[in-house]
DRENDO-1510 file (C-alpha; in Angstrom, 1 decimal, always signed):
<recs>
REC; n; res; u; v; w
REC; 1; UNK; +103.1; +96.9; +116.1 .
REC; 2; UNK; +99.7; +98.0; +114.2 .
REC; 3; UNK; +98.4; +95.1; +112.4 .
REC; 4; UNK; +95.0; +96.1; +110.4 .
REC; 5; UNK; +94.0; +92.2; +110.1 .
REC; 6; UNK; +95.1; +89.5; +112.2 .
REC; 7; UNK; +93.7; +86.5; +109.7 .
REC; 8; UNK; +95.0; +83.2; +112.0 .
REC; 9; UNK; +96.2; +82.0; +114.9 .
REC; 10; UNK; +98.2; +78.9; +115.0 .
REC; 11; UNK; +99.8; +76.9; +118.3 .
REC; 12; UNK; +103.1; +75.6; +117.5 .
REC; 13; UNK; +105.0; +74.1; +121.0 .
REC; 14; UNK; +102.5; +75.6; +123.3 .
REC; 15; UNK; +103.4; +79.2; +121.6 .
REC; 16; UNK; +100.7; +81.2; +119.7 .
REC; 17; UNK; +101.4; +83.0; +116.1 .
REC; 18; UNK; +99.3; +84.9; +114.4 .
REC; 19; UNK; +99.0; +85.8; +110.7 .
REC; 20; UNK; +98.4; +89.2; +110.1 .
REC; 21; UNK; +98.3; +91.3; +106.7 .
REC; 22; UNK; +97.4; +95.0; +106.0 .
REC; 23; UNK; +95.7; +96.0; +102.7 .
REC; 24; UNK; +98.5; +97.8; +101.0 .
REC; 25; UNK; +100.8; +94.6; +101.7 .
REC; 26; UNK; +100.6; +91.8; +99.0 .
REC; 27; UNK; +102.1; +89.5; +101.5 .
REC; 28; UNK; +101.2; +88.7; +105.2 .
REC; 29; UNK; +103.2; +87.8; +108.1 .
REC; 30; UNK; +103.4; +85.5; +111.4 .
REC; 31; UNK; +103.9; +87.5; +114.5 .
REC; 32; UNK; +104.1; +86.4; +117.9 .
REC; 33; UNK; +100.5; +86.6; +119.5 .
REC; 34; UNK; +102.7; +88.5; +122.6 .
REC; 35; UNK; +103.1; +91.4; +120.0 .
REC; 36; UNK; +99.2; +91.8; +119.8 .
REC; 37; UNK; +98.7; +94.4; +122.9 .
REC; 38; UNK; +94.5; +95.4; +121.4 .
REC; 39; UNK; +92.1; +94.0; +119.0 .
REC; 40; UNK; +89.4; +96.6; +118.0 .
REC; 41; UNK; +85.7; +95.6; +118.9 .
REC; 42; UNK; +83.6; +98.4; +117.2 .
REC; 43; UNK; +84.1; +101.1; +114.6 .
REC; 44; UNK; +82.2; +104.0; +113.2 .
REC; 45; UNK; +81.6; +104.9; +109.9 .
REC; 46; UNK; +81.1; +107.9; +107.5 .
REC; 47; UNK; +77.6; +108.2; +108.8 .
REC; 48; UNK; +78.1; +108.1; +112.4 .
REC; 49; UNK; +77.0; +104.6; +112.4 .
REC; 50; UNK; +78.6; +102.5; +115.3 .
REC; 51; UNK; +79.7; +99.0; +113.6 .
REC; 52; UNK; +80.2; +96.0; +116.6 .
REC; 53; UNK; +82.4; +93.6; +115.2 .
REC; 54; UNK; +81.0; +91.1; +117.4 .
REC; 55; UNK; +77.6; +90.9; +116.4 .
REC; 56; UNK; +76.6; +87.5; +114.7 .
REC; 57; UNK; +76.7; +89.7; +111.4 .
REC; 58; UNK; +79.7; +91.1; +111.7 .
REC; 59; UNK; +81.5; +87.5; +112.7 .
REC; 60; UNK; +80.2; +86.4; +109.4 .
REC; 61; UNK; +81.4; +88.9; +107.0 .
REC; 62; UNK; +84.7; +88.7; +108.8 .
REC; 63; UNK; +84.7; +84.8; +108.3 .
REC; 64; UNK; +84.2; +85.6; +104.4 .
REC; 65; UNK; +86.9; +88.6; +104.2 .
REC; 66; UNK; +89.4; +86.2; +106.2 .
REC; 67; UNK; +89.3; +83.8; +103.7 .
REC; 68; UNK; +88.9; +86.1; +101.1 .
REC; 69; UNK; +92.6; +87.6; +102.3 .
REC; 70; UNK; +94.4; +84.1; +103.0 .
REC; 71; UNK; +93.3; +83.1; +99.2 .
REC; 72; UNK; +94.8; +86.4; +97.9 .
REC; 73; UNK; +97.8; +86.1; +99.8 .
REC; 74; UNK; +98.8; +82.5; +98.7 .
REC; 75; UNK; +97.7; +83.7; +95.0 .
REC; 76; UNK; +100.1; +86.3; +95.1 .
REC; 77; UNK; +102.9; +84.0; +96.4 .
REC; 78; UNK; +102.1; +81.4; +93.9 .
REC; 79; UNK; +102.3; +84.5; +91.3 .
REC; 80; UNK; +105.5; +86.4; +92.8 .
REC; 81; UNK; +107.8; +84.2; +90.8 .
REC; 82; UNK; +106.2; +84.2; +87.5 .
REC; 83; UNK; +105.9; +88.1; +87.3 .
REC; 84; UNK; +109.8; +88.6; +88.6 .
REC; 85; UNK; +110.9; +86.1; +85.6 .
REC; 86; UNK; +108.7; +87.9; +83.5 .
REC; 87; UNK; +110.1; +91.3; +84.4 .
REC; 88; UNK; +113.7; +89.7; +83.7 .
REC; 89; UNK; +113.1; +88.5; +80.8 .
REC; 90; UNK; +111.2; +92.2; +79.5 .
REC; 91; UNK; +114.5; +93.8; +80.4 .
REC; 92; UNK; +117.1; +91.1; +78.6 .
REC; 93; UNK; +114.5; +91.4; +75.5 .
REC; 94; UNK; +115.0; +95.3; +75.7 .
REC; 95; UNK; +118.3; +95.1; +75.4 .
REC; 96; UNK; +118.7; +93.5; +72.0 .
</recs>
């Protein structure tokens, strides 16, 4: 298992989970923390730059995008069921 962003990690029973979401998913998921076999520690970007993800800077913009993706994720739950009955009704108003 790939997981691009592992956002949580919660201890239920002496068992770790961890919620992870990608960016083309809507929706995130628990996994079991056994599944997690790497966690990425530095990057490079377009410009050759080397990016440590655990610099004090780094931490921080990773604290904001975390909650940044846990508030999008519950918006699009809350949301999931107003857009489906929206759709339904769309195609039982096409109809007539």
């Amino acid at each position: 298992l790939s997981a691009h962003r592992l956002l949580l990690r919660l201890r239920i029973r002496g068992k770790y989970y961890i919620f992870q979401k990608g960016d083309a998913n809507d929706f995130g998921n628990w996994i079991s923390a056994g599944q997690v076999v790497g966690i990425v520690i530095e990057t490079q970007d377009a410009n050759g730059n080397v990016i440590y993800f655990r610099s004090k800077k780094e931490k921080l913009k990773a604290k904001s995008s975390v909650r940044k993706h846990i508030l999008n994720d519950l918006l699009q739950r809350i949301l999931f069921f107003p857009r489906l009955v929206k759709r339904i009704l769309k195609k039982i108003l096409k109809k007539k």
